[in-house]
C-alpha positions in Angstrom: -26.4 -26.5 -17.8 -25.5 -24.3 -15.0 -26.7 -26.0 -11.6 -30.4 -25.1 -10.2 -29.6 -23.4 -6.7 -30.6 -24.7 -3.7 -34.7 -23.1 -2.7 -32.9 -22.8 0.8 -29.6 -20.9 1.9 -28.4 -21.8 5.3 -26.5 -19.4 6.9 -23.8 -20.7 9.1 -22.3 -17.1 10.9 -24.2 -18.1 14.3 -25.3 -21.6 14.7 -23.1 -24.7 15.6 -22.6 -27.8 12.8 -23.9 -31.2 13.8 -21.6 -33.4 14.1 -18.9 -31.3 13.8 -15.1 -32.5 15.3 -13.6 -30.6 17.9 -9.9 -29.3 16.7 -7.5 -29.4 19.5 -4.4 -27.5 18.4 -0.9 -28.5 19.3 -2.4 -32.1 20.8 0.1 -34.7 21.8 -1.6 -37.1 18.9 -3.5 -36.7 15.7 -6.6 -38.4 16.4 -6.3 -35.9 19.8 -6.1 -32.8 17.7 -8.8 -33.5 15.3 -8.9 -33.4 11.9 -9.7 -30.4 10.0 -12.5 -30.4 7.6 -13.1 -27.8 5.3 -15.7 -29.0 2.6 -19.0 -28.0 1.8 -20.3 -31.5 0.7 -21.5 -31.5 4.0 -21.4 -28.5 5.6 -22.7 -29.1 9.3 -19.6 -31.2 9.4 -17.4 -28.0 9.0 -15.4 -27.1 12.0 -13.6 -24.5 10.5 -13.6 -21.1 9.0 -13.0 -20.8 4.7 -12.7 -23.9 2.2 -9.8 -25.7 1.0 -7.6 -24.6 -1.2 -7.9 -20.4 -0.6 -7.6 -18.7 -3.1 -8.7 -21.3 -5.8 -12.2 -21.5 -3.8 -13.7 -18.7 -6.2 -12.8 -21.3 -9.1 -14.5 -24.1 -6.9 -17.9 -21.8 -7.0 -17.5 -21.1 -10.6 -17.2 -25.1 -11.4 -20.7 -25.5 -9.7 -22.5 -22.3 -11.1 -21.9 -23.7 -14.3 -22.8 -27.1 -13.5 -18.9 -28.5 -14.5 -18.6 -29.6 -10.9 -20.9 -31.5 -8.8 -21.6 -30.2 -5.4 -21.4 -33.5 -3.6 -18.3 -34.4 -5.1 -15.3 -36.3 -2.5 -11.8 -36.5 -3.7 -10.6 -40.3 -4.5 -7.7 -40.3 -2.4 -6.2 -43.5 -4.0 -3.0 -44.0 -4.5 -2.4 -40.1 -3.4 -0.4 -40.6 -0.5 3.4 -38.9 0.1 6.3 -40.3 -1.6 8.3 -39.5 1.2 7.6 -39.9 4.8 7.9 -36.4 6.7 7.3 -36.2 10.7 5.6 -36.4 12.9 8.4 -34.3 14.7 8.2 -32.7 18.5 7.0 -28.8 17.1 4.1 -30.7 15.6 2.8 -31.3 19.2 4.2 -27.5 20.2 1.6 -24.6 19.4 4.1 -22.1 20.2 6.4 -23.6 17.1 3.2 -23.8 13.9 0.0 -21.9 13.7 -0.3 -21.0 9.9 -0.1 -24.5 8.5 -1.6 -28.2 9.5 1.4 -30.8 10.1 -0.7 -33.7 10.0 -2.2 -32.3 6.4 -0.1 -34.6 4.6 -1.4 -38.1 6.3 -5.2 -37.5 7.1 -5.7 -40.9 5.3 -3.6 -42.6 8.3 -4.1 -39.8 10.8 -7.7 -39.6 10.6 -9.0 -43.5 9.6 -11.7 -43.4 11.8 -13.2 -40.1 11.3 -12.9 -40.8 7.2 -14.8 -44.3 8.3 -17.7 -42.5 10.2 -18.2 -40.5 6.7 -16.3 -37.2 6.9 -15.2 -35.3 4.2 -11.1 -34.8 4.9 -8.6 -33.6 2.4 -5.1 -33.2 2.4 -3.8 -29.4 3.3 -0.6 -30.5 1.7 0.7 -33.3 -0.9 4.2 -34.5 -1.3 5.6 -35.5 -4.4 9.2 -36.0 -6.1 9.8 -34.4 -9.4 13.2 -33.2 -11.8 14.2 -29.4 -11.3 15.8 -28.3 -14.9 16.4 -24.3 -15.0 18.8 -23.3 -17.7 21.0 -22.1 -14.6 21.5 -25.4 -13.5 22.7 -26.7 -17.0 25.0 -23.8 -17.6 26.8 -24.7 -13.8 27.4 -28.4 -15.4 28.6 -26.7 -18.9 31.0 -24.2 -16.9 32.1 -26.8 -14.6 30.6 -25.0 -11.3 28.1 -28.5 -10.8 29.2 -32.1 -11.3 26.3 -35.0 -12.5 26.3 -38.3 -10.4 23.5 -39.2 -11.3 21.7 -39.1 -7.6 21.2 -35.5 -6.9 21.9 -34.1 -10.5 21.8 -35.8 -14.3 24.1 -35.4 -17.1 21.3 -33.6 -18.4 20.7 -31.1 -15.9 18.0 -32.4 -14.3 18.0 -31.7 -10.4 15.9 -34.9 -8.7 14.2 -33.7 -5.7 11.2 -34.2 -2.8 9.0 -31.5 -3.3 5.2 -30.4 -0.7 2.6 -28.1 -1.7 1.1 -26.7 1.3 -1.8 -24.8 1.7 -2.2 -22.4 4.7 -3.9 -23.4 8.1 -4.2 -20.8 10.6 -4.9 -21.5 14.2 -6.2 -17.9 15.4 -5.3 -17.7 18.9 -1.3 -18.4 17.4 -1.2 -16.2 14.6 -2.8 -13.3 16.9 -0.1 -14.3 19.4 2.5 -13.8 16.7 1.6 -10.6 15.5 1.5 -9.3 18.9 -2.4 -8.1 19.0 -5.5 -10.1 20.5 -7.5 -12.5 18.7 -10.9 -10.9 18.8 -8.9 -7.7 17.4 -7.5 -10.1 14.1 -10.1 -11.5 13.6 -12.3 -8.4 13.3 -9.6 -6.5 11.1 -9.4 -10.3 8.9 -13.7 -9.9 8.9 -13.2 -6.1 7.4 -10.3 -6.1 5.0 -12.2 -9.1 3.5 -15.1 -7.2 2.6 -17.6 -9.3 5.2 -16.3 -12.1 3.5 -16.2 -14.7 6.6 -19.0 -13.5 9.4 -18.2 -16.5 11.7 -14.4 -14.9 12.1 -16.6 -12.4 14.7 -19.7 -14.3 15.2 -18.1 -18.1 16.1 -15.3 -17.6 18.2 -15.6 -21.0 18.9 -14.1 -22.0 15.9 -10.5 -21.4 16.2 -9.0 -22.9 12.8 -9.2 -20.3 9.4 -8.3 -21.4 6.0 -7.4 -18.2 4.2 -8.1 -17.4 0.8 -4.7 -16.8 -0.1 -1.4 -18.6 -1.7 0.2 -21.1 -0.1 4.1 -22.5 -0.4 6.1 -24.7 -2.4 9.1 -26.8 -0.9 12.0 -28.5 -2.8 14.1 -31.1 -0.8 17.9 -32.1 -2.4 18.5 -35.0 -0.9 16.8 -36.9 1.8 14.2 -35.2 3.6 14.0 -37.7 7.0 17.9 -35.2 7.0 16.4 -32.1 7.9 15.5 -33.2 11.1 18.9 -33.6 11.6 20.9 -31.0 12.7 24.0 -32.5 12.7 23.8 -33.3 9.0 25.3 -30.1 6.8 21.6 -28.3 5.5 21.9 -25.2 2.9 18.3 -23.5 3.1 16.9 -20.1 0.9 13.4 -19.1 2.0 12.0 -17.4 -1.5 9.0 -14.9 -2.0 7.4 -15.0 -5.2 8.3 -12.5 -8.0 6.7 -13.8 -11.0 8.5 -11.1 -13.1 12.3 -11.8 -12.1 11.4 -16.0 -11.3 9.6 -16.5 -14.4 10.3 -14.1 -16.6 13.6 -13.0 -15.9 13.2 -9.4 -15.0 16.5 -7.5 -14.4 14.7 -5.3 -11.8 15.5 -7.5 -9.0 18.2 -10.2 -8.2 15.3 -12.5 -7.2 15.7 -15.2 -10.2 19.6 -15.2 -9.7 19.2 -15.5 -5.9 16.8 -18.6 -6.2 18.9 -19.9 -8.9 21.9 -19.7 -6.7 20.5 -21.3 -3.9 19.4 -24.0 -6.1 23.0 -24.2 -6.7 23.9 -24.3 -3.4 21.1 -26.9 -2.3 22.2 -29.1 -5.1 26.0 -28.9 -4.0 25.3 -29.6 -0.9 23.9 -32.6 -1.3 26.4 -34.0 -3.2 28.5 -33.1 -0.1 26.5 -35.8 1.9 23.8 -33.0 3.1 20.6 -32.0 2.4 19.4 -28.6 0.1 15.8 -26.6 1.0 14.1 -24.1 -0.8 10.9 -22.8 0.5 9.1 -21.3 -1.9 6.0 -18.6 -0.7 3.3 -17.1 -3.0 3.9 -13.5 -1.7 3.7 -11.6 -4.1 5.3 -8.2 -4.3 6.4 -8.1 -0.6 2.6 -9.5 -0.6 1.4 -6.2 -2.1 0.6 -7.4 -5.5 1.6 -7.5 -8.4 -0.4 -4.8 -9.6 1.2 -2.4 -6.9 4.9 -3.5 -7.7 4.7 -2.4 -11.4 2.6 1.2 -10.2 6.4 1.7 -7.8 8.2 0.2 -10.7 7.3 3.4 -12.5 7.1 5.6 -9.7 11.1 4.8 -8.8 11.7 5.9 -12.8 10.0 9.0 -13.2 10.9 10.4 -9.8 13.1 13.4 -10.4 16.6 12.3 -10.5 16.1 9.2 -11.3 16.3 5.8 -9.7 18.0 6.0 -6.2 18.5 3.5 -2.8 17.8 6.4 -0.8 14.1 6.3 -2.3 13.8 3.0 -2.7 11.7 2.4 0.2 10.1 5.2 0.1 8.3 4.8 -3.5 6.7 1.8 -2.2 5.4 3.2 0.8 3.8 6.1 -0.9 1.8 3.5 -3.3 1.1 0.9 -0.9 1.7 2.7 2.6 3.8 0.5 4.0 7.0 -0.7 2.7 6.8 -4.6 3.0 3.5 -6.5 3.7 5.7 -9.9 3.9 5.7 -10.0 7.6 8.1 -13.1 8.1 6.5 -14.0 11.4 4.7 -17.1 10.1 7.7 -18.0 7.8 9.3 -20.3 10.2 5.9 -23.0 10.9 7.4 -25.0 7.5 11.0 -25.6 8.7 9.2 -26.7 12.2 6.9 -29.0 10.2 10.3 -30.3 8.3 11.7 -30.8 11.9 14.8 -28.5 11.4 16.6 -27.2 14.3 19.7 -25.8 12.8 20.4 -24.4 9.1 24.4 -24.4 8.6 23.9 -22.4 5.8 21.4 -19.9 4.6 20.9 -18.8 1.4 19.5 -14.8 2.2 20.8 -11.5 3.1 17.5 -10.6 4.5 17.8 -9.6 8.2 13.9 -10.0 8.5 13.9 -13.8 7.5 16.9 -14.3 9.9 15.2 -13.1 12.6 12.7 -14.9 12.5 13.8 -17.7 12.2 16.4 -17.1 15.1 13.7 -16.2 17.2 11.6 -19.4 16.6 14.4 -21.2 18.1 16.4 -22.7 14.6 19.8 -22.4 14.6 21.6 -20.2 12.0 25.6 -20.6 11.0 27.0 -19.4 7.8 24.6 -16.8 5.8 25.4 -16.5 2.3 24.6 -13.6 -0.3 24.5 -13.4 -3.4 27.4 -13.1 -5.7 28.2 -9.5 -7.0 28.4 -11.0 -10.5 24.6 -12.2 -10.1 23.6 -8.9 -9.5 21.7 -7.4 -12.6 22.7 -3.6 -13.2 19.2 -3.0 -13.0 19.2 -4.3 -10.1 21.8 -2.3 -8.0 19.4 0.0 -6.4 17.1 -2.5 -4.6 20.7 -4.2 -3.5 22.1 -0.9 -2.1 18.8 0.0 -0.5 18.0 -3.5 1.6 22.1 -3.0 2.8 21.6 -0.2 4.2 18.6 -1.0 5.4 19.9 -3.9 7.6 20.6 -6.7 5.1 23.5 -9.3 5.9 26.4 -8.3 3.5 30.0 -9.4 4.0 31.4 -5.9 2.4 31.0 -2.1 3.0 27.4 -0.3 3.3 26.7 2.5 1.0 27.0 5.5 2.3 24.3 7.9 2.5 25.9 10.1 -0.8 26.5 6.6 -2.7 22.4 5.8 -2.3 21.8 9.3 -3.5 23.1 8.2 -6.5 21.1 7.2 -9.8 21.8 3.8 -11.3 19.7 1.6 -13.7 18.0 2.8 -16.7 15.0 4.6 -16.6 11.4 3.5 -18.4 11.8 3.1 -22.3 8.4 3.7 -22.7 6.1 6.3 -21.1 
């Protein structure tokens, strides 16, 4: 039976929570910063703005409407803890180094004892596990001889052992404002009306500073030992991914994105085995964050244009769709390696000048970059690879010239 709602709503867009912990970002310790608490089994505790787990939230509400899911219900956090011990590190005590995620999310059963004891609701932001990687990539590299078993890093079936977080996002707004160059009251206005109203209190309580955004969050997968990262004079071969469901998953030819990851995978695994440590950061960006929906309207756009599929109009198909040509905006990319404690990547797994940069500019250390193999380029694929070159991408060989992007390559749509 679906449950009876409440005779009451209590709206929460202009009046303060009882109880409710002050968050101080970027304190020296965690019972200092506060926790963050999110849930709505008792909501005047909330001293934040959104629920846990973004985008999943909708499914939340659907799990009480139909009475599957009581509204009082507090996770059992027994036995839940990480299986590896990550941090704290200095940038978790530095706002200027993490604003989009929560580096005490992992611990809040140790970080926060006392405020679980006085009765408040506080989840994890993020969970760390360990897991076997086995992509038919990995097993072909042992077949061909490219990747050797021992039996630590990789099995003589393939299998890839490895640490791996799921993080969900944590914005602190004043940060993320700074970041993106504009002033807070302005984001958090343009957040309130691209969201449809969703969140009032992101105009009407600027005293809460914390947002949990109803989007995806980020995978990570560690080769190795994670307390290494923190290192920087231990070897570390890192690729920061954006989704692409249709090239990741499903092996779309459109894109190098699948042999890229797989690569780095690769690359991660080797270097373990080399006495290092391997990262892949995975982000649920669809798209360039435009959606999936608006990749596959350009897909066709870049077929049926007259002449074909060219670099020169690469960009310029997605921009007429979506009006803009990338929605990725890399400037929150770096708060994971700062939660991981990295200070220098020896060797990154990207051509992309945007990821670089920001990375650079956070203050991490870059030495070798590392593109992709020409013979890991699908055919298909030649025209994004020509574009993002000439476009500023890191590539160890010539650019196109501006007659070579002219040129059609791929096939076109077999179906209309």
């Amino acid at each position: 039976m679906p449950v009876e709602a409440p005779r009451h709503i209590r709206l929460t867009s202009h009046s303060g929570g009882f109880g409710a912990l002050p968050i101080q970002w970027g304190a020296p310790t965690a019972p200092e910063r506060g926790p963050v608490v999110g849930t709505t089994t008792n909501r005047s505790h909330r001293n934040v703005i959104g629920t846990h787990s973004g985008s999943y939230s909708v499914y939340r509400a659907l799990a009480v409407a139909s009475g599957a899911l009581s509204r009082q219900h507090r996770a059992d956090l027994t036995n839940t803890s990480p299986t590896d011990i990550i941090g704290p590190y200095p940038q978790w005590t530095d706002p200027s180094k993490i604003v989009s995620l929560d580096p005490w999310g992992a611990m809040v059963s140790e970080a926060f004892a006392a405020e679980l004891g006085a009765g408040y609701d506080i989840r994890p932001t993020i969970a760390v596990t360990q897991a076997h990687v086995i992509l038919p990539e990995v097993i072909e590299g042992l077949q061909a001889g490219r990747l050797k078993a021992d039996g630590r890093v990789l099995t003589s079936g393939g299998a890839a052992m490895v640490t791996k977080a799921a993080i969900e996002p944590v914005w602190w707004l004043p940060g993320v404002a700074k970041r993106f160059g504009c002033s807070e009251t302005d984001l958090r206005r343009v957040l309130f009306e691209e969201t449809g109203g969703m969140y009032p209190e992101l105009v009407t309580r600027s005293d809460l500073e914390v947002f949990l955004p109803p989007i995806g969050g980020q995978t990570i997968y560690i080769f190795g030992d994670p307390r290494d990262l923190a290192d920087p004079s231990v070897e570390l071969t890192a690729r920061v991914h954006d989704e692409c469901n249709g090239s990741d998953v499903f092996g779309s030819d459109i894109c190098t994105c699948r042999p890229y990851l797989t690569h780095a995978i690769e690359e991660c695994i080797q270097a373990s085995q080399r006495g290092g440590v391997g990262l892949v950061a995975y982000s649920r960006k669809e798209g360039r964050a435009l959606g999936e929906v608006t990749k596959f309207l350009v897909y066709n756009a870049r077929k049926r244009q007259v002449g074909g599929d060219t670099a020169d109009q690469y960009f310029a198909r997605t921009e007429c769709v979506a009006g803009v040509q990338d929605m990725r905006f890399q400037e929150l990319m770096p708060d994971v390696l700062h939660w991981l404690g990295v200070r220098k990547i020896h060797r990154l797994v990207s051509m992309s000048n945007m990821k670089y940069d920001a990375i650079t500019g956070s203050g991490i250390e870059i030495g070798e970059r590392v593109n992709i193999p020409e013979d890991l380029i699908p055919a298909d694929a030649r025209v994004e690879m020509d574009a993002k070159v000439a476009a500023g991408y890191f590539t160890p060989g010539a650019v196109p010239n501006a007659e070579e992007l002219k040129k059609p390559k791929g096939r076109g749509l077999e179906k209309s």
